[in-house]
Backbone bond lengths (Angstrom), bond angles and torsions (degrees), N, CA, C in turn:
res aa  C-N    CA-C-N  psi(-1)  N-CA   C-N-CA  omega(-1)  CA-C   N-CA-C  phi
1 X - - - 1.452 - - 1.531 108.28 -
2 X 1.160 120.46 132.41 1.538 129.26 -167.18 2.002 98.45 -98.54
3 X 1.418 111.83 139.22 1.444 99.98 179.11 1.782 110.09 -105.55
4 X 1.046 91.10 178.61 1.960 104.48 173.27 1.069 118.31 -155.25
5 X 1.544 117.48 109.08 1.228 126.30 163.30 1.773 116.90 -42.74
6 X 1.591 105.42 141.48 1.343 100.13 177.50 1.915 106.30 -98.02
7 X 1.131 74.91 146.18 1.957 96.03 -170.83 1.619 98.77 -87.91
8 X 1.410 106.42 151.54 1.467 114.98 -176.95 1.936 89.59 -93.30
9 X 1.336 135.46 150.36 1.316 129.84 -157.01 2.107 91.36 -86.59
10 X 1.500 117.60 143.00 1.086 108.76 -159.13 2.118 83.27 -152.76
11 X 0.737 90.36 115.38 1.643 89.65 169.54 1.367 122.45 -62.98
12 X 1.346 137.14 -21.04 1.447 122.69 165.64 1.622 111.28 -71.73
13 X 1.599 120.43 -52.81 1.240 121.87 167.34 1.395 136.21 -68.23
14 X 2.084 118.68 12.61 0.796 138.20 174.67 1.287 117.70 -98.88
15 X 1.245 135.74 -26.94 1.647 153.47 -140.60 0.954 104.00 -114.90
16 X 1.691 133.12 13.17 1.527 114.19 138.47 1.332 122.45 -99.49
17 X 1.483 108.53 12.85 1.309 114.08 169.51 1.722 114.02 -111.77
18 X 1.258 98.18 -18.28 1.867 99.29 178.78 1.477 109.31 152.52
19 X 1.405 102.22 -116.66 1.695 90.42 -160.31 1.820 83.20 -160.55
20 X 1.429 105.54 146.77 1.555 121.49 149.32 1.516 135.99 -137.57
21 X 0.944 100.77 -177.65 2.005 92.75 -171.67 1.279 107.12 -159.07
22 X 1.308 143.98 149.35 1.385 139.87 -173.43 1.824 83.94 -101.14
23 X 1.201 89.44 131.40 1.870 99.84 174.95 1.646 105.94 -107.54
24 X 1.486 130.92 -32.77 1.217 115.55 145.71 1.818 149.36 -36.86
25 X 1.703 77.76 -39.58 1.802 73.84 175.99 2.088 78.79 -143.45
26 X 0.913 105.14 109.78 1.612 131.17 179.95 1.590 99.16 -74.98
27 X 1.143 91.59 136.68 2.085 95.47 158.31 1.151 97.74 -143.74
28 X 1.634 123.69 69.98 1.072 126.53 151.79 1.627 115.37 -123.16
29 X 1.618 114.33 168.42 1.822 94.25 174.84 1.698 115.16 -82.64
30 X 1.488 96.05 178.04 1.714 95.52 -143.64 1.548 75.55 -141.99
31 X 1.653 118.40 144.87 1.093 128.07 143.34 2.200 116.72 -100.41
32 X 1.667 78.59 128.45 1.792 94.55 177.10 1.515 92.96 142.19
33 X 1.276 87.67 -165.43 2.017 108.18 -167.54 1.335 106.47 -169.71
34 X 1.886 103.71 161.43 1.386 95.23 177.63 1.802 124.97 59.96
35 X 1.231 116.08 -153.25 1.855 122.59 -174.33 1.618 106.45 -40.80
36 X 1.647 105.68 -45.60 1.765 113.10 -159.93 1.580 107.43 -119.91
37 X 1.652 108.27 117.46 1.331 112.64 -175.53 1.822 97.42 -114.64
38 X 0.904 116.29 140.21 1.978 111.33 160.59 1.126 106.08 -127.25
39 X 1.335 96.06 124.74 1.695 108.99 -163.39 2.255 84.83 -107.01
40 X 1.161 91.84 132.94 1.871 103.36 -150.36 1.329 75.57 -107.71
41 X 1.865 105.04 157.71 1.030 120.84 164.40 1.563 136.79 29.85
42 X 1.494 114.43 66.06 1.535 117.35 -154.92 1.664 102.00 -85.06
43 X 1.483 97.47 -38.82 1.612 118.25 -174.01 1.316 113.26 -142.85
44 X 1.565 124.32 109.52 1.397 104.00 174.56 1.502 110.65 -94.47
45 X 1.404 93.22 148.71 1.801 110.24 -167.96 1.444 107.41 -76.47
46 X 1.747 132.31 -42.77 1.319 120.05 -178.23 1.717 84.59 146.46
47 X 1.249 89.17 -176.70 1.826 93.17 -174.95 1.980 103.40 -103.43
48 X 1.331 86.42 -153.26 1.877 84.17 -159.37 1.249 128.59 28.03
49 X 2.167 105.35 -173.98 1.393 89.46 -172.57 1.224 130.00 -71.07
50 X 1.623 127.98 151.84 1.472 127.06 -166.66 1.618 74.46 -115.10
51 X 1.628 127.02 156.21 0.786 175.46 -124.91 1.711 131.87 -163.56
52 X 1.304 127.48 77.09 1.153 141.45 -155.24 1.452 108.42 -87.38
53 X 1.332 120.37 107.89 1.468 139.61 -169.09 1.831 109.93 -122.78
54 X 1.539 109.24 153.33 1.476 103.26 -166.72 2.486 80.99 -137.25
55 X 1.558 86.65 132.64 1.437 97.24 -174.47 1.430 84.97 -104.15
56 X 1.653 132.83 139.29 1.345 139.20 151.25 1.525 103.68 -115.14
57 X 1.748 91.68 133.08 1.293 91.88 176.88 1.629 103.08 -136.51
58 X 1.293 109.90 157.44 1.411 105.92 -160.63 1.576 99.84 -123.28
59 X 0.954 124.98 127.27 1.856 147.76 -179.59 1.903 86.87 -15.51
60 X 1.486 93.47 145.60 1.675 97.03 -160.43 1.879 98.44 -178.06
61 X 0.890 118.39 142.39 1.767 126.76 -171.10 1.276 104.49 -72.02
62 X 1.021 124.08 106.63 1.717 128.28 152.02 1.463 138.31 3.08
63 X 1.262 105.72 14.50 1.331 110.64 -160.89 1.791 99.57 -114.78
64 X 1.424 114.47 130.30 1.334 112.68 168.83 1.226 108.51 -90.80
65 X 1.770 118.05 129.91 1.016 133.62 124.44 1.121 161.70 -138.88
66 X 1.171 126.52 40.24 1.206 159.14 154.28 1.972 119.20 -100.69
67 X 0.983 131.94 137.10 1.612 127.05 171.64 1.572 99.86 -140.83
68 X 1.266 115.56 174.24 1.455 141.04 -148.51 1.115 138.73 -154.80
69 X 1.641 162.32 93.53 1.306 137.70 -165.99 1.865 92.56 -145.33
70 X 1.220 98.45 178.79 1.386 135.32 -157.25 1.136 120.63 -119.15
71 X 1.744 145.71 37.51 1.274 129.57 -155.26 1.466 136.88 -12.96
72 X 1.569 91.45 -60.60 1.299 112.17 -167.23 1.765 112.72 -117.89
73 X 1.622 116.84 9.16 1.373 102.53 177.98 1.649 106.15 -133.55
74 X 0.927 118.34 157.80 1.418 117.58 -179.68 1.805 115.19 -98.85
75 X 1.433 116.61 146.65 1.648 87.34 -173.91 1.713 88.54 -134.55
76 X 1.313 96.36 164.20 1.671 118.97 176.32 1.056 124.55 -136.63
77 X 1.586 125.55 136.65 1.449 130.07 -176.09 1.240 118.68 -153.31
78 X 1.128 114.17 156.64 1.926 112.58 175.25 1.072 100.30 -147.37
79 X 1.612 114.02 150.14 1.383 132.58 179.27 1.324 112.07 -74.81
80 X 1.512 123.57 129.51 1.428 125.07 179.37 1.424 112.55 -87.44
81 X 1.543 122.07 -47.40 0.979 105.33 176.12 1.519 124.86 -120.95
82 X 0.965 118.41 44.08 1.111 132.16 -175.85 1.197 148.20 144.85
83 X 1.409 151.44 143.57 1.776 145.08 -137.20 1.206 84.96 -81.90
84 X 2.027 95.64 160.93 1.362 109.13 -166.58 1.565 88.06 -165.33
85 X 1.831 95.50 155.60 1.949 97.07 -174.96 1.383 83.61 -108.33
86 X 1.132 124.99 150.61 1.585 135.09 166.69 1.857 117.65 -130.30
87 X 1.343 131.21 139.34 1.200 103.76 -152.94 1.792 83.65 -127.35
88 X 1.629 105.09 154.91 1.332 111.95 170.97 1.321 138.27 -152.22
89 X 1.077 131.28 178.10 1.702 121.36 -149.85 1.549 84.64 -149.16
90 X 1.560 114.15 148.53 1.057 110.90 170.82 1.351 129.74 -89.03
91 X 1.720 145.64 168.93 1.118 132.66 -167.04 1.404 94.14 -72.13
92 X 1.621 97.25 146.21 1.408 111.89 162.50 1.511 115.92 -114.61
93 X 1.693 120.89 179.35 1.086 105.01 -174.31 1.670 105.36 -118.81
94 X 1.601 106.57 7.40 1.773 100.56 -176.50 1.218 91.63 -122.11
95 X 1.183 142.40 44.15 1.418 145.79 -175.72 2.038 116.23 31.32
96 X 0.970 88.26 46.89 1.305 85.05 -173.96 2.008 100.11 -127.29
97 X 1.355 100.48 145.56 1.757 112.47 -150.51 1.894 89.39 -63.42
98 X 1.288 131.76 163.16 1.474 109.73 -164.29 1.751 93.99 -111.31
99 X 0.811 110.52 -167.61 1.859 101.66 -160.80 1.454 102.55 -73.05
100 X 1.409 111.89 -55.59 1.626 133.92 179.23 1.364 125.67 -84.98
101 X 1.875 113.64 109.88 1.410 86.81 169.10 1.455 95.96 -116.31
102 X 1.408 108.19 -164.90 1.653 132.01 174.29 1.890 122.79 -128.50
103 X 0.886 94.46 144.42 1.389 101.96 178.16 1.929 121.98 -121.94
104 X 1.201 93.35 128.67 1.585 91.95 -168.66 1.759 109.52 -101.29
105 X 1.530 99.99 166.29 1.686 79.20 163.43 1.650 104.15 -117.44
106 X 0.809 103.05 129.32 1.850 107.02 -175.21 1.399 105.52 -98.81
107 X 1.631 112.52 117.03 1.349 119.44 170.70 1.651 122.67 -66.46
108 X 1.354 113.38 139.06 1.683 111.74 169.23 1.933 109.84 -42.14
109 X 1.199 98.39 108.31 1.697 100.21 160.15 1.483 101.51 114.25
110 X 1.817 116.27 7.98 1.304 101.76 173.27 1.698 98.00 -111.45
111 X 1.319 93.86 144.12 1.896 124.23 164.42 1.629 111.41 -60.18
112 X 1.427 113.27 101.53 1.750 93.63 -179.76 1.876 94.50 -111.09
113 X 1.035 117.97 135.34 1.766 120.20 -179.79 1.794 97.62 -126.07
114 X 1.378 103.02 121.45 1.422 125.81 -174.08 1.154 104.54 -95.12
115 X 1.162 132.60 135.11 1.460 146.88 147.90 1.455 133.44 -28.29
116 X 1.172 142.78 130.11 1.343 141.53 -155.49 2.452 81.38 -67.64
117 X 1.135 95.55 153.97 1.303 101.47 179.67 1.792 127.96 67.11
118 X 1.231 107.49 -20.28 1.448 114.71 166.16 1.397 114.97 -30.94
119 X 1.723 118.17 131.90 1.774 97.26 155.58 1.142 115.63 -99.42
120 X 1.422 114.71 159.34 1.132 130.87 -154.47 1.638 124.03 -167.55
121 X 1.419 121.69 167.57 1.673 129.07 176.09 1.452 110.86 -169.84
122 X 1.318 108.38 173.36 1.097 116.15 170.75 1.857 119.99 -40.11
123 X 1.207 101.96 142.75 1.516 96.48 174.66 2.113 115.68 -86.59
124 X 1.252 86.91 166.28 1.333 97.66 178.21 1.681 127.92 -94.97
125 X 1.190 108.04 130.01 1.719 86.35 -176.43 1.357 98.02 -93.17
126 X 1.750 100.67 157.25 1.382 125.63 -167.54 1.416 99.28 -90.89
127 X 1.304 127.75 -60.31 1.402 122.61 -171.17 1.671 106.80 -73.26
128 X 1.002 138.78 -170.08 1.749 137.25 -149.89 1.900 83.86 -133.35
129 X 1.157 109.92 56.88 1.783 114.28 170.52 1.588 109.81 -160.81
130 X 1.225 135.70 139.32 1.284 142.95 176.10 1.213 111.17 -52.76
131 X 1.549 99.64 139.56 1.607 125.77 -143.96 1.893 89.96 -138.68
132 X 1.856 105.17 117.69 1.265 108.05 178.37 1.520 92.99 -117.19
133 X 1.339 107.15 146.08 1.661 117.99 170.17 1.547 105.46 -141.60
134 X 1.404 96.85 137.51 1.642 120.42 -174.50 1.880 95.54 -75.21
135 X 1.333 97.73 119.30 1.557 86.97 168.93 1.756 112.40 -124.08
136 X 1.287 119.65 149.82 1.470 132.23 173.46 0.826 130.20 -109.90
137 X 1.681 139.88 127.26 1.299 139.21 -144.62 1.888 97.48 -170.46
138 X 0.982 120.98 149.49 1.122 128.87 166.28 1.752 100.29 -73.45
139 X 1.761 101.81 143.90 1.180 113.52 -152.87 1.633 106.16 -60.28
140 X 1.955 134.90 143.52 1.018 121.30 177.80 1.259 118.00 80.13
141 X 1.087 138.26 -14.07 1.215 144.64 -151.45 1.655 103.28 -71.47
142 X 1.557 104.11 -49.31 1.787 103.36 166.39 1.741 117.90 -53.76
143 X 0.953 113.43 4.96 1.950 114.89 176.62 1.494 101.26 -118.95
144 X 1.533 139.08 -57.94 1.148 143.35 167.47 1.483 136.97 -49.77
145 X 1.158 117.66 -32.51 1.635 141.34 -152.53 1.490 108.31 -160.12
146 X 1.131 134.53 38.91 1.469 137.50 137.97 1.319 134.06 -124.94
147 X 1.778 95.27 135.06 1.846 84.84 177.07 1.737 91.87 -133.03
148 X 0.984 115.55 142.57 1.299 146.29 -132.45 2.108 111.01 -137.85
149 X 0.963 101.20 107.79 1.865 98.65 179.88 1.245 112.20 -149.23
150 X 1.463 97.41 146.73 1.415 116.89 -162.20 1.542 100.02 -107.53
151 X 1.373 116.91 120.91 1.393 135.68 165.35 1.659 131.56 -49.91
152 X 1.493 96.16 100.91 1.554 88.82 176.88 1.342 117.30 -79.32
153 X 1.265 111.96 149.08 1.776 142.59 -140.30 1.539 93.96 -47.73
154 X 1.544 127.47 -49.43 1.261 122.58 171.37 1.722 119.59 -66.42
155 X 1.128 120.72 4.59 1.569 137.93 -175.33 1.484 98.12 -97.80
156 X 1.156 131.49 -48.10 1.141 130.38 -146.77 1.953 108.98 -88.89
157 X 1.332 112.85 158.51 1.133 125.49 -148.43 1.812 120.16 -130.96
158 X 1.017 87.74 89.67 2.138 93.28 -179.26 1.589 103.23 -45.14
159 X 1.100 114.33 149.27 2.043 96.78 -176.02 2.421 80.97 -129.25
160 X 1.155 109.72 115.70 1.552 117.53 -177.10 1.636 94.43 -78.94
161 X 1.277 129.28 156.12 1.378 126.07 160.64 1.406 84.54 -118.32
């Protein structure tokens, strides 16, 4: 089993997989004042309908094996109630898992939006209690646009925090 340190989330070493934003505490500009601020457009998701999905995952060992990607759609999610490590591989073009991945730790309240082709899975919860995250996808997209593989035992990946 090969391991991976988990990465603190860092935007230069994030941006070959996509883009994130803390939507709890925003540092972007905001129209309003006073009590009501709307902080506009933090991340845009893509055009047509997006499709609002909730992943529960329940306390589970650190170990990747299973990965995931999307040819053609890009997906986004944030943890509702709580931080989570999520690990990823970059798109490839022969469908095959790419030698190197990374693992981040994603704080409660940040927006992470993946790249059409990213690999990817469910995230992990950090604290030892079930961990739900809102995810977005153009509608169907898990029946149309996923291919999905399961890691043999020498494939698979301890993720260290």
């Amino acid at each position: 089993m090969k391991n991976i340190n988990v990465q603190v989330l860092d935007h230069d070493r994030f941006q070959k997989y996509g883009q994130y934003a803390s939507v709890i505490n925003p540092v972007t500009p905001y129209i309003g004042f006073g009590e009501i601020r709307f902080f506009r457009d933090i991340i845009t998701l893509g055009s047509g309908p997006i499709s609002v999905s909730n992943t529960v995952v329940e306390p589970m060992p650190f170990v990747v094996e299973t990965m995931e990607y999307h040819t053609a759609t890009a997906e986004s999610f944030m943890m509702l109630d709580g931080d989570a490590v999520i690990c990823l591989g970059i798109a490839t073009t022969d469908g095959k898992l790419p030698e190197k991945l990374e693992a981040f730790h994603v704080p409660l309240g940040v927006l992470v939006h993946l790249n059409a082709g990213v690999w990817h899975y469910a995230p992990f919860p950090v604290k030892n209690k079930q961990l739900n995250s809102i995810v977005f996808l153009p509608e169907r997209t898990y029946t149309i646009d996923c291919t999905c593989i399961e890691l043999s035992e020498n494939e698979k990946y301890k993720l260290n925090l």
